[in-house]
C-alpha positions as CSV (number, residue, x, y, z in Angstrom):
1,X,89.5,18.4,35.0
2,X,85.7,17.0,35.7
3,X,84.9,20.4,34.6
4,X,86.1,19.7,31.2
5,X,85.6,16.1,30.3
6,X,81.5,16.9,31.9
7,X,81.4,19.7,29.0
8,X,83.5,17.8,26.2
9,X,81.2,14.5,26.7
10,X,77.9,16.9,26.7
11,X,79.3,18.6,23.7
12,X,79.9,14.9,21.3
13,X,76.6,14.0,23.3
14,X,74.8,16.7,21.5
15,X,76.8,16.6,18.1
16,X,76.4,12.9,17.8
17,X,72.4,14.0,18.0
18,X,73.1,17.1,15.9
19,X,74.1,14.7,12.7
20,X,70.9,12.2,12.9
21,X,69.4,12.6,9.4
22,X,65.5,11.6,9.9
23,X,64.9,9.5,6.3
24,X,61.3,10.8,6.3
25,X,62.4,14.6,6.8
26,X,65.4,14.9,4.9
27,X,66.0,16.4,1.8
28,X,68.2,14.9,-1.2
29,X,70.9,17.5,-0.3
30,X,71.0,16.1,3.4
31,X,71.0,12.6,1.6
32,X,73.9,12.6,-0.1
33,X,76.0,13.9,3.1
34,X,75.6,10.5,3.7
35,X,78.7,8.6,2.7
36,X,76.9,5.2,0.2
37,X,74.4,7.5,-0.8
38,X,74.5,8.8,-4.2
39,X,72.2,10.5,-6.7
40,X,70.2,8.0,-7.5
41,X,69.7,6.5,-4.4
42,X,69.1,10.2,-2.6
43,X,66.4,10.3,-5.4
44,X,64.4,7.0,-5.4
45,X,64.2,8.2,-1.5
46,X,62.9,10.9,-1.7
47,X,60.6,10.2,-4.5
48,X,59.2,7.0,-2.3
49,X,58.7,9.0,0.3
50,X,56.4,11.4,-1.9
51,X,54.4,8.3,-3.7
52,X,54.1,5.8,-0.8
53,X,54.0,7.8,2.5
54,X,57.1,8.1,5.5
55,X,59.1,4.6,6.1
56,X,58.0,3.1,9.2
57,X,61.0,1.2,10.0
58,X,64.7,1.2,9.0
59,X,63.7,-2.6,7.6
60,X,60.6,-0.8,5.4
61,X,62.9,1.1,3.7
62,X,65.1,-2.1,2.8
63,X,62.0,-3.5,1.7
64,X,60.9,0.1,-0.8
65,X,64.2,1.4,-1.9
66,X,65.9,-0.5,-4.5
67,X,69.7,-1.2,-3.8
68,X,69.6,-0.4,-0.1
69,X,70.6,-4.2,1.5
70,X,71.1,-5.1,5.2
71,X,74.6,-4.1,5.2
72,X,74.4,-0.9,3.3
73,X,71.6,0.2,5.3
74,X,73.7,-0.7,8.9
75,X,76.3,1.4,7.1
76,X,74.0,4.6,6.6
77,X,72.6,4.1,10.4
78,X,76.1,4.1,12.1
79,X,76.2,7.3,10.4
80,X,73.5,8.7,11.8
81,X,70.4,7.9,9.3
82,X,67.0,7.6,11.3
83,X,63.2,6.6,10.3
84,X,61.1,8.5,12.7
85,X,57.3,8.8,12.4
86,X,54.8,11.6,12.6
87,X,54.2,11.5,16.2
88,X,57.6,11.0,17.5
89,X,58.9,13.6,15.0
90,X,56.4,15.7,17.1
91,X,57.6,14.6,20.4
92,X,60.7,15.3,19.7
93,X,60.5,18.9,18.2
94,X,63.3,20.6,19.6
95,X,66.0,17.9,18.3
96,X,64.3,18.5,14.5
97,X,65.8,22.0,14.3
98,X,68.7,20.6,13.3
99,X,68.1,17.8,11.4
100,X,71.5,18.3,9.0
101,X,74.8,17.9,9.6
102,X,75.8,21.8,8.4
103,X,73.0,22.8,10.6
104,X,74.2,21.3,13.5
105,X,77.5,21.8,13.1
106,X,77.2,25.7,12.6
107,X,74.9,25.6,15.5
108,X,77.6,23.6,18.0
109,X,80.4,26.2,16.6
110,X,78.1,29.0,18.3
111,X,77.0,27.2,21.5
112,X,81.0,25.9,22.3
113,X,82.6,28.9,20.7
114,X,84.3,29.2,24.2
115,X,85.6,26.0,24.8
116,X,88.9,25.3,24.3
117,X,90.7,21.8,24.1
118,X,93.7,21.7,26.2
119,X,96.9,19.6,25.6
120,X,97.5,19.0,29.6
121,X,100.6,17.2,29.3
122,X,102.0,19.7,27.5
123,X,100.1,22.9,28.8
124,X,102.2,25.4,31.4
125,X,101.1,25.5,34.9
126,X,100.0,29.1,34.4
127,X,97.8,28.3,31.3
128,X,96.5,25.7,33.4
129,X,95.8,28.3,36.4
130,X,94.0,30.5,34.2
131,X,91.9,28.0,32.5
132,X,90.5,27.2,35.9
133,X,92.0,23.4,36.1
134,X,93.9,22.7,38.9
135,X,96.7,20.1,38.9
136,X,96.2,17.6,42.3
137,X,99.1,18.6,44.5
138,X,101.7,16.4,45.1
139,X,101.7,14.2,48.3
């Protein structure tokens, strides 16, 4: 059982980082995945980004993107939208590889291929035996 629940937490651990979308990396595509963000809104980012140089703060891009408030912009970050800079983009390399949400989730299918969620209250002892989970015996 701790078998399981260590590799089901490490695998929405790594999803949950799999589906940041850094604002200074993305592309409008990878934008619009973004439930609230639209054409136009996708666009004026990633035109902003190209005139003005990367946002420096999830506040800075309040300040430069027309129609992106407080709230809206809490929205975006509870679904994952980031500003990172230059150097931590850097410091951070290996979590950039996957920097979209297809990406990441293609990537997750391959890595936890083999794991299977289990009904256990509903599972047979012998499909619990063989998927290595042992039911505590009864005192």
């Amino acid at each position: 059982m701790n078998k399981i629940m260590i590799v089901l937490i490490a695998f929405f651990s790594f999803i949950q980082m799999s589906f940041a979308i850094n604002i200074n990396q993305a592309n409008k595509e990878e934008l619009l995945e973004l439930k609230g963000v639209g054409e136009k809104t996708a666009t004026l980012i990633v035109e902003e980004r190209q005139k003005n140089g990367a946002f420096i703060s999830i506040e800075d891009v309040g300040r430069r993107i027309k129609g992106l408030g407080k709230k809206k912009l809490d929205k975006l970050v509870k679904q994952g939208l980031q500003v990172e800079s230059e150097k931590r983009m850097q410091e951070s390399e290996p979590r950039q590889l996957y920097n979209s949400s297809s990406a990441a989730v293609k990537k997750s299918e391959q890595i936890y291929k083999h794991v299977t969620i289990l009904d256990m209250t509903s599972s047979s002892r012998n499909k619990l035996d063989t998927m290595m989970v042992r039911p505590k015996k009864r005192e």
